[in-house]
VEXNUMI-974347 format. One line per 8 residues: number of its first residue (from 1); for each residue y, z, x of C-alpha. Coordinates in steps of 0.25 Angstrom, whole numbers. Example, Ala and Ser with C-alpha at 12.3 -4.5 7.8 and 13.67 -1.06 7.14 Angstrom:
2
1> -18,31,49 | -4,29,55
! end
This chain:
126
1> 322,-26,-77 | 315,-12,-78 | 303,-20,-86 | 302,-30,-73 | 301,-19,-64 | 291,-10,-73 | 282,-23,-74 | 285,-24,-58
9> 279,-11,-57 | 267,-12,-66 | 263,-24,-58 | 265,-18,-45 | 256,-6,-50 | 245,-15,-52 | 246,-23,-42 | 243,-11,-33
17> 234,-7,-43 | 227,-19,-42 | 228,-19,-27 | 223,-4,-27 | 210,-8,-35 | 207,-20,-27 | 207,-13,-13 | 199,-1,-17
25> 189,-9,-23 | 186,-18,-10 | 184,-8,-2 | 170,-5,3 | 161,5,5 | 158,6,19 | 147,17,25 | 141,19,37
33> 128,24,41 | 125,30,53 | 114,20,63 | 100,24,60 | 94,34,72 | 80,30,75 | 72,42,78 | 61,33,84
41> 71,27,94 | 68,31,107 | 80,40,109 | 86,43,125 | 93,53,129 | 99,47,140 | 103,34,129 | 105,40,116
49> 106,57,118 | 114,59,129 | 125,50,124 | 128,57,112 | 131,71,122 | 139,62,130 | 148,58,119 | 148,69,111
57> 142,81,115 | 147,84,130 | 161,88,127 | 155,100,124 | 144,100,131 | 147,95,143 | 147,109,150 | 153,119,141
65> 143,119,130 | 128,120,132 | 119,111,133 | 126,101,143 | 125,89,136 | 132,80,148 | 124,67,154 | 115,73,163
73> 113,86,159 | 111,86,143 | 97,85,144 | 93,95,152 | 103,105,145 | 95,101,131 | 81,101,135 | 83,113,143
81> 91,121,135 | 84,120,122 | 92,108,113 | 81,99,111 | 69,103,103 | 59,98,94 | 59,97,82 | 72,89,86
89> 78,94,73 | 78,107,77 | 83,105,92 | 96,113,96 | 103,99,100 | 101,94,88 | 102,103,78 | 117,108,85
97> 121,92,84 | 115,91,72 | 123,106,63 | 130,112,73 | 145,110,66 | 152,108,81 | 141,98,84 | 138,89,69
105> 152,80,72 | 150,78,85 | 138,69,85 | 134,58,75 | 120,59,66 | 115,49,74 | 119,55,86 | 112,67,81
113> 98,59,77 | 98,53,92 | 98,67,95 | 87,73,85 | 77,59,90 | 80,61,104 | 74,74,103 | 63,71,92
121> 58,61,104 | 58,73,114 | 71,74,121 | 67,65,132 | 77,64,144 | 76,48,143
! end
């Protein structure tokens, strides 16, 4: 009886083994890549800017934190008050998205490129 159940075991044990080998192995390996940005898109801020402060950006800046970022007035507040520069590498807006830590999570890389573009094209009120 004590043989039975040993060789009970054993088969059970590799059973799952076997089991075991065979899930691990069909599993894939998915990755994901982020959508090309395309810097010669003729980027809007009222289509593809703005957005992005609306979803992200105006829980803070809404009123408390400067600039206004809120539909309507986020323009104004980052032409006017110094956010948007050329080179665009180097403007304030996106240099805070792009290494201020409070700001990195918040919005995605190609959120970030939308941003950079836009400004590379001249930060036009479209």
């Amino acid at each position: 009886m004590n043989q039975k159940l040993d060789m009970i075991k054993q088969i059970f044990v590799a059973l799952v083994f076997l089991a075991a080998i065979g899930g691990l192995s069909s599993c894939e390996k998915i990755s994901f890549s982020q959508p090309a940005v395309d810097p010669n898109f003729p980027w809007s801020f009222k289509n593809d800017i703005q957005p992005i402060f609306s979803s992200i950006c105006i829980t803070c800046h809404g009123t408390a934190l400067s600039p206004d970022l809120r539909e309507g007035k986020s323009y104004v507040a980052l032409t006017k008050g110094g956010f948007v520069n050329l080179p665009a590498e180097t403007s304030r807006l996106y240099v805070q998205m792009s290494t201020d830590a409070a700001h990195i999570p918040r919005s995605s890389s190609t959120d970030k490129l939308k941003v950079l573009y836009w400004i590379t094209q001249g930060a036009k009120d479209n």
